[in-house]
N, C-alpha and C positions, 0 to 999 in steps of 0.2 A: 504493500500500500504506500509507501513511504516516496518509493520510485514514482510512482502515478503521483504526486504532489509534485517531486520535482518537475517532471516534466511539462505540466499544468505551467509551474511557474517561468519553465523556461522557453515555453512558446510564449508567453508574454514579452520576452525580451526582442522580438522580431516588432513587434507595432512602439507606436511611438516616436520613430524618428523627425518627425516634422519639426520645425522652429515654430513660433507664436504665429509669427507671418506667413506661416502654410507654407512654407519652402521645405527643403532637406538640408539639413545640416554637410558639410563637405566633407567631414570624416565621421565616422561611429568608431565606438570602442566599446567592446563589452571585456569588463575588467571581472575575471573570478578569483576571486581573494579568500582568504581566512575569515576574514573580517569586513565586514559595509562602511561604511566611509559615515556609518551615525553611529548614533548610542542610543539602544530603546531603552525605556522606562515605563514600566507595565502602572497606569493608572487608576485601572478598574477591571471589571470582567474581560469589557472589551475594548478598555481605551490606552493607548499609548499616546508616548510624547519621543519624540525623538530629537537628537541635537547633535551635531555634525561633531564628529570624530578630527583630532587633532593628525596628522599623521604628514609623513611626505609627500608620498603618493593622493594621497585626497586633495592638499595643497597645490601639488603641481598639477593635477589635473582640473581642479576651479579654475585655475588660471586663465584657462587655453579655450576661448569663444567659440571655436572653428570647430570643436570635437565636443558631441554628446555622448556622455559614457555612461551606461546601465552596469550595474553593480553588478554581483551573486556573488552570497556567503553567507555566513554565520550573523545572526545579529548580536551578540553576546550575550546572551540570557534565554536561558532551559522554559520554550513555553510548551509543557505537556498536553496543553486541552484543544481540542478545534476551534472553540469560540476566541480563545483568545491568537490561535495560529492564523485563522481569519482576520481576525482582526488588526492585529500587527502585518500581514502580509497586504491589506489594502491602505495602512497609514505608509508604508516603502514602498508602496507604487507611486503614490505622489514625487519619492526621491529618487525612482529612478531606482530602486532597488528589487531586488529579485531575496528572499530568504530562503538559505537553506538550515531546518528547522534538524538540531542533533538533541540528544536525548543524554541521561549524567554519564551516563555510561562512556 
């Protein structure tokens, strides 16, 4: 089951390229890390807050206008339940992120 989730979320990484202006961006980057370029913080059942990650790579890549980069990785915090996997999976669609959801083990 866990497979059918990722790939759920990583057909998502194909749409989205557009700018605000309905154009395409000149390069794509889909970046697969350890780590997402935020920091979730679980709010409620189903509410996170999220807040951008300090790193080099997350740096160097705000920088550069020319490239839209879609994340996949770990958000760093163990969320066992669907409602809350839902729910954090559509607050990092807004950042352009993709979750991949690990368990303590």
């Amino acid at each position: 089951m866990r497979g059918v989730k990722y790939l759920e979320g990583a057909s998502a990484a194909r749409d989205g390229w557009e700018k605000t202006d309905g154009g395409l961006f000149t390069q794509q980057l889909l970046v697969v890390a350890n780590r997402l370029p935020v920091f979730a913080v679980r709010r409620g059942e189903e509410s996170w807050s999220l807040e951008v990650s300090a790193g080099g790579l997350v740096n160097a890549l705000l920088g550069v206008k020319e490239v839209e980069a879609k994340w996949i990785g770990w958000a760093g915090v163990n969320v066992p339940d669907e409602p809350g996997q839902r729910a954090l999976t559509k607050a990092l669609a807004e950042k352009r992120c993709i979750p991949v959801f690990l368990d303590e083990e």
